[in-house]
C-alpha positions as CSV (number, residue, x, y, z in Angstrom):
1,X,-57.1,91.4,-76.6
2,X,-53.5,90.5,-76.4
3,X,-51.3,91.7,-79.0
4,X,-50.6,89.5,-82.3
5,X,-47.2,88.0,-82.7
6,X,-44.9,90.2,-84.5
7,X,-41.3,88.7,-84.6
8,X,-41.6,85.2,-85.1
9,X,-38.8,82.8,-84.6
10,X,-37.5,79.6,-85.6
11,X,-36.9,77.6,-82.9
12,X,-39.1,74.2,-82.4
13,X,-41.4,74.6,-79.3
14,X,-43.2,70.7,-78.3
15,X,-45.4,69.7,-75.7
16,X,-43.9,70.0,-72.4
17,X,-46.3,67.6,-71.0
18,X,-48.0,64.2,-71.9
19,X,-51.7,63.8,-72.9
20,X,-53.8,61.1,-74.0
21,X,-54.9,61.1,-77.2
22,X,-51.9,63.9,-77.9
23,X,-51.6,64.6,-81.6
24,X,-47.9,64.2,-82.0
25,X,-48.2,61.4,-84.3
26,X,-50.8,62.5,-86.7
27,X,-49.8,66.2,-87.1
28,X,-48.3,65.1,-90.6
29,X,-51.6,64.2,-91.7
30,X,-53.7,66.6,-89.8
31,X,-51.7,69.6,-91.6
32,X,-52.0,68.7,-94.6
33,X,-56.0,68.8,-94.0
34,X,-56.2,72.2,-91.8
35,X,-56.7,75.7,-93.7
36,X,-53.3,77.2,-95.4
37,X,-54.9,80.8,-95.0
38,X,-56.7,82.0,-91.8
39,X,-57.1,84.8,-89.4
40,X,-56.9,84.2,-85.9
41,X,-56.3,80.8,-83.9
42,X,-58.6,78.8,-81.6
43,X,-57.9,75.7,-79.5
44,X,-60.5,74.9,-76.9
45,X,-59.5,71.4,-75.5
46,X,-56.0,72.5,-74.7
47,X,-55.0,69.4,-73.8
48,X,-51.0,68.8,-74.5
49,X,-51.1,71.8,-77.3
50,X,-49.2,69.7,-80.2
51,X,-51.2,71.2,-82.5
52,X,-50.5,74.7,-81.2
53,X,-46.7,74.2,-81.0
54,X,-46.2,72.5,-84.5
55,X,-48.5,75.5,-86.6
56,X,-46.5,77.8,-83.9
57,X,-42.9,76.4,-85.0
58,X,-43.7,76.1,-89.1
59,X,-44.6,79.8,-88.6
60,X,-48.1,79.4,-89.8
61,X,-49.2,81.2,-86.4
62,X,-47.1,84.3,-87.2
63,X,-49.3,87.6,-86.8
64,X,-51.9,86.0,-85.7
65,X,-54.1,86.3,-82.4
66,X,-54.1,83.0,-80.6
67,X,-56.3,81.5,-78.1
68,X,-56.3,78.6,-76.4
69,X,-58.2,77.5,-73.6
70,X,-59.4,74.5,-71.6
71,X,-61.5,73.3,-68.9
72,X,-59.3,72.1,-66.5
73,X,-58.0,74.4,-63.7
74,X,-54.9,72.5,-63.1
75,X,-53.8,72.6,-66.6
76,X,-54.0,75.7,-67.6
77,X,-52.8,77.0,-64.1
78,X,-49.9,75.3,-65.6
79,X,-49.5,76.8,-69.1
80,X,-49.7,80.4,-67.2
81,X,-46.9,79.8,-65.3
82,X,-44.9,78.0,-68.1
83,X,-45.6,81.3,-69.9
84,X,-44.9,83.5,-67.3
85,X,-42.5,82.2,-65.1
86,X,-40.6,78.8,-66.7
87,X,-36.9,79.1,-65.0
88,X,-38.7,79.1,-61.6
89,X,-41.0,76.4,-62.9
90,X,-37.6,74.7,-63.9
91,X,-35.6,75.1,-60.9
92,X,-39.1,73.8,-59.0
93,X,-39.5,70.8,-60.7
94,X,-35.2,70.3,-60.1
95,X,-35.9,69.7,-56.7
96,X,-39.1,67.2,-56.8
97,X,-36.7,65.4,-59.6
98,X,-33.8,65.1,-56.7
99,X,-37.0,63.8,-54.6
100,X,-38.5,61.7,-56.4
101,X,-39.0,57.8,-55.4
102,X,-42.3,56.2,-54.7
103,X,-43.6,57.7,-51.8
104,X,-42.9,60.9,-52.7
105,X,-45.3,60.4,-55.9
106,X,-48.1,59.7,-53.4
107,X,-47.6,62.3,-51.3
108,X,-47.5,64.8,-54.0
109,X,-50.8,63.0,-55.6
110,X,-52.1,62.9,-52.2
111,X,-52.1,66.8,-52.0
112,X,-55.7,67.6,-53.7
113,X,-57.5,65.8,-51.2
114,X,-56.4,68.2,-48.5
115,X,-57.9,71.5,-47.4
116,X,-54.7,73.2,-47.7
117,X,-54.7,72.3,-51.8
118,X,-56.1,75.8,-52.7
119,X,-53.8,77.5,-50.8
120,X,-50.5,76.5,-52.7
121,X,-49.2,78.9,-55.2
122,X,-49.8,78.5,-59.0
123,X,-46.3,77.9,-59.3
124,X,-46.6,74.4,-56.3
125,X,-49.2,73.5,-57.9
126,X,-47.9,73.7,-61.8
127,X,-44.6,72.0,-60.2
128,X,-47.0,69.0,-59.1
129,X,-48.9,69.4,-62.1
130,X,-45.9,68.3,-64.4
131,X,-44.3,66.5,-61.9
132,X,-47.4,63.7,-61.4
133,X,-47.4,64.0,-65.6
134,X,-43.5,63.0,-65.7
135,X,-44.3,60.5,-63.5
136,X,-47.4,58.6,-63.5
137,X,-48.6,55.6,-65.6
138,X,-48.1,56.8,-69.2
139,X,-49.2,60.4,-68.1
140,X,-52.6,59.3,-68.2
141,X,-54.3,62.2,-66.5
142,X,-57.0,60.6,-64.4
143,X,-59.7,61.9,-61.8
144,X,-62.3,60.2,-59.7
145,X,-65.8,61.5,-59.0
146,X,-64.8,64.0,-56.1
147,X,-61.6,65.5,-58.9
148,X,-59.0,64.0,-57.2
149,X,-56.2,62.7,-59.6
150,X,-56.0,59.0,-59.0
151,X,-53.3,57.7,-61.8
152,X,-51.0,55.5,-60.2
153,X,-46.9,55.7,-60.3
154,X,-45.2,54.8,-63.5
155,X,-42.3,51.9,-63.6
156,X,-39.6,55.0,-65.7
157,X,-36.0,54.4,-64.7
158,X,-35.3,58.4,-65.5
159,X,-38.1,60.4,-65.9
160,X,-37.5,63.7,-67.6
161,X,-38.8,66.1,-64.4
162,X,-37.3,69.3,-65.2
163,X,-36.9,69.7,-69.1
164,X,-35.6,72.7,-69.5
165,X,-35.1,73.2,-73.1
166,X,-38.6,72.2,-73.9
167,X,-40.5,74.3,-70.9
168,X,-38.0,77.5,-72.2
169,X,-38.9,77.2,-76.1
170,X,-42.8,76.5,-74.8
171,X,-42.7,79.6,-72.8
172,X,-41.2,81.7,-76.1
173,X,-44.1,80.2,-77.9
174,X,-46.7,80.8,-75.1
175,X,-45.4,84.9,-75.1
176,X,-48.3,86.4,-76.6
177,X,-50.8,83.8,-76.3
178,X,-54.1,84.2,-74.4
179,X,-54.9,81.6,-72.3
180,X,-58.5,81.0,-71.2
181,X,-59.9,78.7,-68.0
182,X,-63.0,78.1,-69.6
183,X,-65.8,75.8,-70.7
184,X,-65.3,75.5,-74.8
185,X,-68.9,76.9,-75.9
186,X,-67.2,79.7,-74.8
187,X,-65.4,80.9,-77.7
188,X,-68.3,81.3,-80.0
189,X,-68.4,84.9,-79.2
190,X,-64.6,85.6,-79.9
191,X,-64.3,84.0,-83.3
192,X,-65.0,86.0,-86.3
193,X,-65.0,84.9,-90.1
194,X,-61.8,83.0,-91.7
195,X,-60.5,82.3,-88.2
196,X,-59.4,78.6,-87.8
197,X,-60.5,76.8,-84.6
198,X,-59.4,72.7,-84.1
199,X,-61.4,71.2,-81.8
200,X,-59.7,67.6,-80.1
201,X,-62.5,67.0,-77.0
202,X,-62.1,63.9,-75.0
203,X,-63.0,61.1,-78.0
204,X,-66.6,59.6,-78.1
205,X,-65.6,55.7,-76.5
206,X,-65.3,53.3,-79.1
207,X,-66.9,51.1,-77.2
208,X,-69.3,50.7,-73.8
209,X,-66.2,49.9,-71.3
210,X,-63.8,52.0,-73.2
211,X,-64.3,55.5,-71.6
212,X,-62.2,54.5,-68.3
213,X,-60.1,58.0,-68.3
214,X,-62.1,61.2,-67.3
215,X,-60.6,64.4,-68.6
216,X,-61.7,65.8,-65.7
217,X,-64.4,65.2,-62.8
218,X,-67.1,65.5,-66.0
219,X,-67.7,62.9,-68.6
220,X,-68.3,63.8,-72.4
221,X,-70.6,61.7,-73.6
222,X,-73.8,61.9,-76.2
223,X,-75.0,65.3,-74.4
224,X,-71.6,66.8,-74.1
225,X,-71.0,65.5,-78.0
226,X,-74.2,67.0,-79.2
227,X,-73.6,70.4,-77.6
228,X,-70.1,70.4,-79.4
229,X,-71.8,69.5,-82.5
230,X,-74.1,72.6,-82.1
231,X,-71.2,75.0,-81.2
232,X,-69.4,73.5,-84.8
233,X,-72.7,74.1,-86.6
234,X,-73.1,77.8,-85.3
235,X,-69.0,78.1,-86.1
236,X,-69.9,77.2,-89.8
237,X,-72.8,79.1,-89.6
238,X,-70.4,82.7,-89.3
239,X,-67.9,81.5,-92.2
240,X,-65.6,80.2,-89.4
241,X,-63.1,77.2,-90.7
242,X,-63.3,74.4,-88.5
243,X,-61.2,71.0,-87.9
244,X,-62.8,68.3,-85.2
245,X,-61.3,65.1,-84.1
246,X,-63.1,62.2,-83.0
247,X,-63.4,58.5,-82.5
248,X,-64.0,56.5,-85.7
249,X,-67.3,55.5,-84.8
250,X,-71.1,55.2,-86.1
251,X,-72.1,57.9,-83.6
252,X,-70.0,60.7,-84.8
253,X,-70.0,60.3,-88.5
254,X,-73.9,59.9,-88.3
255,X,-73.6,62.9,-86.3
256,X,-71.3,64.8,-88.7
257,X,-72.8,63.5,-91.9
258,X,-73.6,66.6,-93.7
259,X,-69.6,68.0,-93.4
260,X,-66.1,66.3,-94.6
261,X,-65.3,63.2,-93.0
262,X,-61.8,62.0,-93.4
263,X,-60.0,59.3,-91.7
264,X,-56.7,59.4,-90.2
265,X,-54.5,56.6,-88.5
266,X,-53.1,57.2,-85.2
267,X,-51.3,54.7,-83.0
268,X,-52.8,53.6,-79.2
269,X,-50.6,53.7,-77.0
270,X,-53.1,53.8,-73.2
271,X,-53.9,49.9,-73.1
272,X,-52.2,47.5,-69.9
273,X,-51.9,44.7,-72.3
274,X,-49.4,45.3,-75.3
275,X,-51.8,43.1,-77.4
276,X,-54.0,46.4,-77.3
277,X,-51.9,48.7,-78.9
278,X,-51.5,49.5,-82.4
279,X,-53.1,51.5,-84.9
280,X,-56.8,52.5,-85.2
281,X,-58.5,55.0,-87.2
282,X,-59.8,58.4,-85.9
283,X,-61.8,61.2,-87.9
284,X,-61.2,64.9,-88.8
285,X,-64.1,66.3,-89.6
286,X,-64.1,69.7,-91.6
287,X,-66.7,72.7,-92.1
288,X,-67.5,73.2,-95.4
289,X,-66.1,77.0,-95.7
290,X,-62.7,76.0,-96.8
């Protein structure tokens, strides 16, 4: 087990990439819901790590154990290497900014379809990682049936490539973190009572034609939101505290019925026509061992 965070400081880690359905805008009113006392940390649907960074940077992570994990192989490829090696990460992703241009996108989002894609280092392929994320339509990661990323080039005048003070402050947050490729039933067996775990899975779609993004080659539909259900019952069921968010919709509140519903506001932002934009309401849902 990796050792618990000892000297906490104050500088304010964020993000270092884009996600859909990133928490950025509702971490006001997500905090004020989430546990003020806790053991340990779990966040199994990494994703963009808002959450993470915020509780990181208001110090409410400080001597704790923290885990987060996901199930994508690109992604947390990347937050290794933004842990363990950001000024080459940096210096990296200098030299695709100096590149970039249109076809060099494709070319770089052409390189997982070739049979030479597993043998680029983790550092090539976290370059291209955050590189495609910088880039792309609204950093909408996106993957067809066979995995390959299929987003197409955003219109950004100046895309930020190579932040460096944000991928430098992530890394400092990121030092004694364990991160985990895995699927997330998988951290039943680490949690213990009192520790906190948010869970923020690819959202149930609001409607029929609405799930058009897949998080990665695997949707999560009904089966995938019934075996999180299970894994949040068996969390409650040790005393653990728990925080899911979710799609404001009949499914999951029917689903969720017997634990704390509340409803939060979040802005879209992943819609072509600006006419689809705007607010709409998501739930947290809570355990009941507050």
């Amino acid at each position: 087990m990796t050792a618990p965070i000892k000297n906490f400081s104050s500088f304010k880690s964020k993000p270092f990439i884009k996600w859909v359905g990133g928490k950025r805008g509702l971490l006001s009113q997500l905090l004020e819901k989430f546990p003020q006392e806790f053991n340990n940390y779990h966040e199994p649907f990494l994703g963009g790590g808002a959450v993470f960074f915020e509780l990181y940077s208001l110090g409410k992570l400080e001597n704790k154990n923290i885990f987060l994990s996901d199930i994508n192989t690109e992604l947390i490829n990347t937050y290794n290497v933004v842990k363990k090696s950001p000024l080459e990460l940096i210096e990296k992703l200098e030299e695709y900014r100096i590149k970039h241009s249109k076809e060099f996108y494709y070319s770089i989002r052409e390189l997982d379809r070739k049979k030479g894609f597993k043998d680029l280092s983790n550092l090539e392929r976290a370059t291209r990682f955050i590189y495609l994320n910088k880039t792309c339509f609204n950093g909408l990661y996106r993957v067809n049936k066979k995995g390959y990323f299929n987003t197409p080039i955003g219109s950004y005048k100046n895309p930020n490539i190579a932040d460096s003070e944000t991928l430098i402050n992530a890394s400092k947050a990121l030092e004694n973190v364990t991160i985990l490729h895995q699927p997330f039933q998988s951290i039943l067996e680490n949690t213990n009572e009192n520790d906190f775990v948010y869970f923020d899975p690819p959202y149930y779609p609001l409607t029929t034609t609405a799930n058009f993004t897949s998080y990665d080659s695997n949707c999560f539909l009904e089966e995938e939101q019934f075996s999180l259900f299970e894994l949040f019952e068996k969390l409650h069921d040790k005393k653990v505290k728990v925080a899911h968010s979710n799609s404001d919709t009949d499914f999951i509140k029917n689903l969720y019925q017997n634990y704390d519903i509340n409803i939060v506001s979040a802005n879209r932002f992943i819609n072509s026509k600006s006419s689809g934009r705007g607010k709409i309401n998501e739930v947290l849902i809570r355990s009941k061992v507050w």
